[in-house]
KEKE-3310 file (N, C-alpha, C; in steps of 0.2 Angstrom, whole numbers, plus 5000, padded with zeros to 4 digits):
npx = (5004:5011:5018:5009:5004:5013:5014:5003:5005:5016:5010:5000:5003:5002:4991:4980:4986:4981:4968:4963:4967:4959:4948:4948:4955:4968:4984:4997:5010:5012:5019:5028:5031:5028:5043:5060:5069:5086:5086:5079:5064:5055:5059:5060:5070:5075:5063:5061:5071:5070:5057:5058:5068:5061:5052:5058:5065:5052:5051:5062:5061:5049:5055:5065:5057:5045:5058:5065:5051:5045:5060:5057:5043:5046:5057:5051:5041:5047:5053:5040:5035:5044:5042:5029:5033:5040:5030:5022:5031:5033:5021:5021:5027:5035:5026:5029:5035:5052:5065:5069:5079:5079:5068:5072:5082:5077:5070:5079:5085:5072:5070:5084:5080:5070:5078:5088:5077:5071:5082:5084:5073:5077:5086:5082:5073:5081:5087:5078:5072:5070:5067:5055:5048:5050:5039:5028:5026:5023:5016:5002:5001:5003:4991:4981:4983:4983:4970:4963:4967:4961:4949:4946:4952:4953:4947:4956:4969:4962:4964:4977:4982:4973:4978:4990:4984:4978:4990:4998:4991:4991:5003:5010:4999:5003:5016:5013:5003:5012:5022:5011:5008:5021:5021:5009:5014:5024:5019:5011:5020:5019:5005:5007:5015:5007:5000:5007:5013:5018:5013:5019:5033:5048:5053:5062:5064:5050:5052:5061:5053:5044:5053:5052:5042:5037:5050:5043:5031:5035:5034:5037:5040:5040:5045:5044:5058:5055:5046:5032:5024:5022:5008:4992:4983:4991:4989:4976:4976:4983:4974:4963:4969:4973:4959:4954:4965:4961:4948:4948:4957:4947:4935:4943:4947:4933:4929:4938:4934)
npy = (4994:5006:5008:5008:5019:5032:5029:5035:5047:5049:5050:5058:5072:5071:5068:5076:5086:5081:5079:5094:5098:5091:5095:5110:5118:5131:5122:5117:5103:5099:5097:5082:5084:5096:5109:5116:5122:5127:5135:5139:5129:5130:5131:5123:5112:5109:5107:5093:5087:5088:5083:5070:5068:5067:5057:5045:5050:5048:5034:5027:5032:5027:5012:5012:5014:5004:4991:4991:4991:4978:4972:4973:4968:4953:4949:4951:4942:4928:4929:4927:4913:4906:4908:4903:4887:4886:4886:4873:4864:4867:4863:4851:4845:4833:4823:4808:4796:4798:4800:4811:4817:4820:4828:4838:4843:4845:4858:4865:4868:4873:4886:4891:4893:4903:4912:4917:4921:4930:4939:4940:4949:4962:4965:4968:4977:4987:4990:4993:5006:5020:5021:5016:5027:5039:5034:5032:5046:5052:5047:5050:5063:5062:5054:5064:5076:5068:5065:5075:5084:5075:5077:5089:5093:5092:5077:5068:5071:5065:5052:5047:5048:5045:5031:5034:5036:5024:5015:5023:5018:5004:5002:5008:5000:4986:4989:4990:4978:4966:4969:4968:4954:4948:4954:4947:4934:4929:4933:4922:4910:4908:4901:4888:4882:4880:4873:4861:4843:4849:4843:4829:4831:4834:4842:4850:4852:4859:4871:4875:4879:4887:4898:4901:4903:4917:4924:4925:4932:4945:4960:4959:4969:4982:4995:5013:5022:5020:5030:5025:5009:4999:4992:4986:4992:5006:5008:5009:5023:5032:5032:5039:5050:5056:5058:5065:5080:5082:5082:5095:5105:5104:5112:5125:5127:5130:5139:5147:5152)
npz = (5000:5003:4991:4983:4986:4984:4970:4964:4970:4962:4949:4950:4946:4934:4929:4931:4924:4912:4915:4917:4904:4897:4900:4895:4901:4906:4907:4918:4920:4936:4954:4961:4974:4987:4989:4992:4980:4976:4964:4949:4948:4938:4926:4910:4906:4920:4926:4922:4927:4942:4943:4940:4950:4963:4961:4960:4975:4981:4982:4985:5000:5004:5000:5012:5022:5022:5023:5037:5043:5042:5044:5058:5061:5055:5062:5078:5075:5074:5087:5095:5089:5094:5106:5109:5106:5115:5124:5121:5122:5138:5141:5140:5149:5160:5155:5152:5159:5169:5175:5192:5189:5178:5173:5179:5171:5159:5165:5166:5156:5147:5154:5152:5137:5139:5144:5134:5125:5128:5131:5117:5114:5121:5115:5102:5105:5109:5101:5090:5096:5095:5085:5085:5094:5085:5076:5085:5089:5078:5071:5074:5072:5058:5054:5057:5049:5036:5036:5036:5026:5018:5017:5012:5000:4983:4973:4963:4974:4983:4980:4980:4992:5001:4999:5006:5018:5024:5024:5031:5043:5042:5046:5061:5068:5061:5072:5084:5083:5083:5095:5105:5102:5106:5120:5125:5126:5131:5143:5142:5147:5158:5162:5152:5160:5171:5167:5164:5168:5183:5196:5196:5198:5208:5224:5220:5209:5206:5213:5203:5194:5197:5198:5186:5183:5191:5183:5170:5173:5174:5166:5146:5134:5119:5119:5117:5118:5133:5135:5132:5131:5117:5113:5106:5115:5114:5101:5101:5108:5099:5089:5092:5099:5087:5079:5088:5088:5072:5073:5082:5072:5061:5064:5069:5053:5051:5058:5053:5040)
capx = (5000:5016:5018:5004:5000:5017:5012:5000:5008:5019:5007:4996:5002:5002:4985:4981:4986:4978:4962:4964:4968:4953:4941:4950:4958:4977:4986:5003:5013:5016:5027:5026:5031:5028:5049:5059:5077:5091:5085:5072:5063:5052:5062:5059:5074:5076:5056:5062:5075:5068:5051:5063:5072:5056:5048:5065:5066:5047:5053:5067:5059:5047:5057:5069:5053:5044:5065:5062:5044:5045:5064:5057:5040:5050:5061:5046:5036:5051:5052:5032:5035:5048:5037:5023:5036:5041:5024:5021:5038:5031:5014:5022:5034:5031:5021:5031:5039:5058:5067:5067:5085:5078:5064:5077:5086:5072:5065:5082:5084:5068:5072:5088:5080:5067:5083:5086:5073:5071:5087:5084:5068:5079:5092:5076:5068:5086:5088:5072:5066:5070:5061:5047:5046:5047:5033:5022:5024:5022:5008:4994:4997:5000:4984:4978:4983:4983:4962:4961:4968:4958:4941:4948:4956:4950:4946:4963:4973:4961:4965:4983:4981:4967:4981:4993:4981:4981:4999:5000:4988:4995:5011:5007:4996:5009:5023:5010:5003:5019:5023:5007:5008:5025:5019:5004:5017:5028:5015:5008:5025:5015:5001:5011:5021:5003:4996:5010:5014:5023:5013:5023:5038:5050:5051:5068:5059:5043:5058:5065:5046:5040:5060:5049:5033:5040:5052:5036:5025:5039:5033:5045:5036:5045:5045:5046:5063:5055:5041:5027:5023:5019:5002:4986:4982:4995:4986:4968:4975:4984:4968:4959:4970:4971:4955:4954:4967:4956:4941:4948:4957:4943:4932:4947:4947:4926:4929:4939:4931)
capy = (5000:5011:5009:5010:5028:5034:5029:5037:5053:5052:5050:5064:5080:5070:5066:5081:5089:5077:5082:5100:5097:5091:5103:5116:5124:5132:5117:5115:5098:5102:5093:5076:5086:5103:5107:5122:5120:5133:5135:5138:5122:5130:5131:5117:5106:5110:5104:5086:5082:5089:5078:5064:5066:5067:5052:5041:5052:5046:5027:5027:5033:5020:5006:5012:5010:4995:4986:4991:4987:4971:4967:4972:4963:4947:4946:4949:4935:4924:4927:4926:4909:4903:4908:4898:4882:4885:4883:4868:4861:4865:4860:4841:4842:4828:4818:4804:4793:4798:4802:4816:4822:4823:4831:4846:4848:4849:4864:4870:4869:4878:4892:4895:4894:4907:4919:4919:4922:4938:4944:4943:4954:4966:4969:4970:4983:4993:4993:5001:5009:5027:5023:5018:5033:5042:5034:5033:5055:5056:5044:5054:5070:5061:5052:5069:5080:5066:5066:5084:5084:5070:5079:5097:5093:5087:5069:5067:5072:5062:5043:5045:5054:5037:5026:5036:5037:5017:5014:5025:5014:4997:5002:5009:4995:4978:4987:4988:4969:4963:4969:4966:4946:4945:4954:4940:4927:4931:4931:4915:4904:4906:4896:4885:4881:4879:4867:4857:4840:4847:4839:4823:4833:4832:4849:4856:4856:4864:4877:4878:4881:4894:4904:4904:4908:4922:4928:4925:4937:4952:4960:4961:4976:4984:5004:5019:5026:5020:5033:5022:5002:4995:4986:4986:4999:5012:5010:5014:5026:5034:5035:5042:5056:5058:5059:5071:5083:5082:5088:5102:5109:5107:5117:5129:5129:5130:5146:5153:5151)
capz = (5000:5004:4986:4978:4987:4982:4963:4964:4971:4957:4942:4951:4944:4924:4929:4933:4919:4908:4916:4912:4897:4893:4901:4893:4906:4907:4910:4918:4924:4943:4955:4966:4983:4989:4991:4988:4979:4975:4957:4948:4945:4934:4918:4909:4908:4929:4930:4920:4933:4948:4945:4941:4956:4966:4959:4964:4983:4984:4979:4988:5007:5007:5002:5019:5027:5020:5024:5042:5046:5040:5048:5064:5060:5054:5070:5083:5075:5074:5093:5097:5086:5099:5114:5105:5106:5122:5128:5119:5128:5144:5142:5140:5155:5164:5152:5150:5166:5169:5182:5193:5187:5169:5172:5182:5165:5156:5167:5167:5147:5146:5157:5148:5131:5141:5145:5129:5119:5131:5129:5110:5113:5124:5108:5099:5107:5111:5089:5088:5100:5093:5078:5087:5094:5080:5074:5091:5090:5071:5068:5078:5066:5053:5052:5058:5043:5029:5035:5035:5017:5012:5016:5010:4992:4975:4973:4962:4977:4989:4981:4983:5002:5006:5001:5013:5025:5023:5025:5040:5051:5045:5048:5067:5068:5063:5075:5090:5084:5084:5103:5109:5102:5112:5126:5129:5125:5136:5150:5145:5149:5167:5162:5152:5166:5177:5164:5165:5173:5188:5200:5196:5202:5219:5227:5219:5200:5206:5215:5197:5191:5203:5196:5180:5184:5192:5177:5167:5176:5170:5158:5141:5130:5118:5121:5113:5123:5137:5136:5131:5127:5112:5110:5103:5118:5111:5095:5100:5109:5093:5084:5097:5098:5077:5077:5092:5085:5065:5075:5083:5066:5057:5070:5067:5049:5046:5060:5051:5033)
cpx = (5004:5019:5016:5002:5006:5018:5009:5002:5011:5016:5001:4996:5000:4993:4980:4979:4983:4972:4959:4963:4961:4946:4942:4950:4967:4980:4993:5004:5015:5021:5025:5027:5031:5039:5050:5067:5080:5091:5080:5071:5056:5054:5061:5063:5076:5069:5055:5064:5073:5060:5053:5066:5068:5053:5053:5065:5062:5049:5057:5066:5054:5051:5061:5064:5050:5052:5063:5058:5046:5054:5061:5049:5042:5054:5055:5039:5039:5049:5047:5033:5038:5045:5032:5027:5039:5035:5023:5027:5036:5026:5015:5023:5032:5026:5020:5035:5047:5061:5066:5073:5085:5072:5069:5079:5083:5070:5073:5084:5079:5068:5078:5085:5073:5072:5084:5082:5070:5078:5087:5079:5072:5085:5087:5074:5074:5088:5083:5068:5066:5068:5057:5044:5046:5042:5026:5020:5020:5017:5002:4994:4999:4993:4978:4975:4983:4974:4958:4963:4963:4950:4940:4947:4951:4952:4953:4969:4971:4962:4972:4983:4976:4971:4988:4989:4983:4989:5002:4996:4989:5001:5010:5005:4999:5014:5017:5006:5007:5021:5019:5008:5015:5024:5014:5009:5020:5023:5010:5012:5021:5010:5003:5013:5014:4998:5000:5010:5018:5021:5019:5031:5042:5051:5059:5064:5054:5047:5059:5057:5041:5047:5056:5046:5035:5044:5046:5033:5029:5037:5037:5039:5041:5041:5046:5051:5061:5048:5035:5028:5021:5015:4997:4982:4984:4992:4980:4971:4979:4978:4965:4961:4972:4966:4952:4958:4965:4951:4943:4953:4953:4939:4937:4948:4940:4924:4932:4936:4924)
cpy = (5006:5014:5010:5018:5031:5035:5033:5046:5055:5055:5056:5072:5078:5071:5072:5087:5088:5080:5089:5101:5098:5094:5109:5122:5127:5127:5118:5107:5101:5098:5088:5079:5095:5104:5113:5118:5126:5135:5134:5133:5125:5130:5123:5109:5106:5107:5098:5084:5083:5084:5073:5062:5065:5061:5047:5043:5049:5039:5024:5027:5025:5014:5007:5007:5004:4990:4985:4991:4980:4966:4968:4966:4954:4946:4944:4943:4930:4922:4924:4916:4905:4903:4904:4891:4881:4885:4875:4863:4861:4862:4851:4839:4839:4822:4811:4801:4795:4798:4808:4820:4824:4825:4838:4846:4850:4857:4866:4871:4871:4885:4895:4899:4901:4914:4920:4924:4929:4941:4945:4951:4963:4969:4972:4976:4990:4994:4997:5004:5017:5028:5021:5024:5038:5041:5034:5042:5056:5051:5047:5060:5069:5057:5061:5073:5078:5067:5070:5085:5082:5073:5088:5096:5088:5080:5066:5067:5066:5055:5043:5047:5046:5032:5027:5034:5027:5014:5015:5018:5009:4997:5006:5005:4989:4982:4986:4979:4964:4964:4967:4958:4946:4948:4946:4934:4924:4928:4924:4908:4903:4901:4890:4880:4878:4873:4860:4849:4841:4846:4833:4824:4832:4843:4854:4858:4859:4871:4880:4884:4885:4899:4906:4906:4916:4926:4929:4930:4945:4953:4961:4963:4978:4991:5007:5024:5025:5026:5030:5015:5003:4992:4989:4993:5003:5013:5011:5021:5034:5037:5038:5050:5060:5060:5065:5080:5085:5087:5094:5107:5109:5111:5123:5132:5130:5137:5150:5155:5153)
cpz = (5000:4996:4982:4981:4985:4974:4959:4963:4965:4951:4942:4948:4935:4924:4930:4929:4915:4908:4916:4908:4895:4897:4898:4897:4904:4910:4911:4921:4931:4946:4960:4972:4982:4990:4989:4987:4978:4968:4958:4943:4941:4925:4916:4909:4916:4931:4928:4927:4938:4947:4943:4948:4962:4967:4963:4974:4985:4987:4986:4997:5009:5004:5006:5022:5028:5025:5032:5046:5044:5043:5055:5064:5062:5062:5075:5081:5075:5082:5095:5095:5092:5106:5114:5107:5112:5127:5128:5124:5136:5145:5144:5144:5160:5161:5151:5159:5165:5175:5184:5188:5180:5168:5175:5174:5162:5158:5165:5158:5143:5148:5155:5141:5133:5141:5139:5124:5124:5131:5122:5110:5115:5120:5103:5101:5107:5105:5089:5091:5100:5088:5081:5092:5091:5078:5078:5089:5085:5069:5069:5073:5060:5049:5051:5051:5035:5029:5033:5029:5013:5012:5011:5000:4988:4975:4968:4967:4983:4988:4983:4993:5006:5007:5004:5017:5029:5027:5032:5046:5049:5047:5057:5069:5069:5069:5083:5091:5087:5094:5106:5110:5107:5119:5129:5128:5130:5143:5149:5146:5156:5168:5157:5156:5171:5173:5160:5169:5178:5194:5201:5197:5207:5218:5221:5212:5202:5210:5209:5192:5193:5200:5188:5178:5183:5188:5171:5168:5175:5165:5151:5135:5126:5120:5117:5119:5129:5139:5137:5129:5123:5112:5107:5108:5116:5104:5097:5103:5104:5093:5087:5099:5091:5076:5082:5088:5077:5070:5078:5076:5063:5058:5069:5060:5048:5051:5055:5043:5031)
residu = (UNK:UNK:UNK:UNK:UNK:UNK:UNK:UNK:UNK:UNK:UNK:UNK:UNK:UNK:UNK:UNK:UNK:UNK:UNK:UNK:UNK:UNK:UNK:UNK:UNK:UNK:UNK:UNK:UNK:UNK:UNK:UNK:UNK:UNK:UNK:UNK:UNK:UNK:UNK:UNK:UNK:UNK:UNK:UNK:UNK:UNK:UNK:UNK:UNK:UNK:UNK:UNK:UNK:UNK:UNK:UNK:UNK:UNK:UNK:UNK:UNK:UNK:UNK:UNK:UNK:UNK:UNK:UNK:UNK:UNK:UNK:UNK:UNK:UNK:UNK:UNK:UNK:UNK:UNK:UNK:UNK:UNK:UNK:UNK:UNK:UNK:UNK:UNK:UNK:UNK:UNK:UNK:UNK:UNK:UNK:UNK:UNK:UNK:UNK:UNK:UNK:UNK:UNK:UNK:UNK:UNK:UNK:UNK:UNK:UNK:UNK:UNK:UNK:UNK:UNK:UNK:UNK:UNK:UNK:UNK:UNK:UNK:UNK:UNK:UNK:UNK:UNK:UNK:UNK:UNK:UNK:UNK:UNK:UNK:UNK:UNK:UNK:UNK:UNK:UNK:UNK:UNK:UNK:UNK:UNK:UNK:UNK:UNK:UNK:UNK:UNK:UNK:UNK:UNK:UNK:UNK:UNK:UNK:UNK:UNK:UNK:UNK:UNK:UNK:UNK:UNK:UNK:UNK:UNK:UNK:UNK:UNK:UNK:UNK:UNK:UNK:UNK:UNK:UNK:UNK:UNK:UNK:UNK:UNK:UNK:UNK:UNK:UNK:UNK:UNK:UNK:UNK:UNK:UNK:UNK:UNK:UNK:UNK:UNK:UNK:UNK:UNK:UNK:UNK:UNK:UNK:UNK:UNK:UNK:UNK:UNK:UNK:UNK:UNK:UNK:UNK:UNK:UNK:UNK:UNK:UNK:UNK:UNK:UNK:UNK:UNK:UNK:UNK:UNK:UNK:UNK:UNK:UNK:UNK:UNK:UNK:UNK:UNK:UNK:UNK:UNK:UNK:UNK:UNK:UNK:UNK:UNK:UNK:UNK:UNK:UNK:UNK:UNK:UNK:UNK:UNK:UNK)
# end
């Protein structure tokens, strides 16, 4: 969708002019982005390469973006993946006759492969946790101002701006998924762990399995800088204030008009 509204963007001012054209208006070619440059990008071989070079810059930002939504995506569903089988692992423990001292490795080869797979999340969260506060800040005004566009502007301007608008709220949307799924993941090693065989236990494994409850019941979120969690709460309450901040510009804009 990050592409398809950038497509869009770019083929907006041809389109544009096309349709002038044929109304029989004064048509010019405009430009893919409001910008300003050190020359005048009206002459007309400076207004080729300048809406070439714009088209490419459009191109170019989202697939940054798209690369790192989708590596952070990818990684935290790898880990959710592995919290998913470290369930399963415990859910069995105990299911078969062994001894007690191979039931202890077991707990204790769960609860490593539990350190782990929380220390992956805590290199995770500490790589992007300045991008997702860039994007916790900038998401609320720009859902804000791509919706106030989209109500304002001509119907050529508002298909590319719908499939911005788009873009914004699944991208928002997957990184708070994403955190949410390993927050609950995380917290269900506890019940895991409580729907277990460890009745059939001696006391020092149900010791080892009380050390993982209790690490379990930590919560592992990613953050934005440590200001705010990531989950599905952080996105309602997003939109809640996009569309807060929308109603009061528009209220501002139909005052002053």
């Amino acid at each position: 969708m990050n592409v398809g509204g950038v497509l869009f963007y770019n083929v907006t001012p041809i389109c544009v002019y096309l349709y002038q054209l044929w109304q029989g208006q004064d048509a010019a070619v405009g430009f893919v982005w409001v910008s300003w440059y050190p020359f005048d990008k009206y002459k007309p071989i400076n207004h080729v390469f300048v809406y070439i070079f714009e088209m490419f810059a459009g191109q170019t930002c989202v697939w940054i973006m798209i690369c790192t939504d989708l590596l952070f995506s990818g990684l935290a569903s790898h880990i959710a993946m592995l919290l998913r089988l470290l369930h399963k692992r415990l859910e069995k423990l105990a299911e078969t006759e062994k001894s007690q001292e191979e039931y202890y490795q077991e707990i204790v080869a769960n609860i490593k492969l539990h350190q782990r797979l929380i220390r992956y999340c805590n290199d995770l969260e500490e790589a992007f946790t300045i991008v997702n506060l860039i994007n916790v800040v900038f998401s609320s005004l720009n859902i804000c101002c791509v919706v106030f566009v989209i109500v304002l502007l001509e119907p050529f301007m508002a298909v590319s701006n719908k499939l911005f608008l788009g873009s914004a709220l699944i991208q928002i949307g997957m990184l708070c998924w994403y955190a949410d799924d390993i927050f609950h993941c995380n917290a269900d090693v506890a019940l895991a762990v409580y729907n277990s065989g460890w009745y059939r236990t001696d006391p020092r494994c149900r010791r080892a399995l009380i050390f993982l409850i209790r690490r379990a019941q930590k919560p592992v979120a990613f953050t934005a800088m440590k200001f705010t969690n990531l989950s599905l709460v952080t996105y309602s309450s997003i939109l809640t204030r996009s569309y807060s901040y929308f109603a009061l510009l528009y209220t501002m804009y139909n005052d002053s008009y």
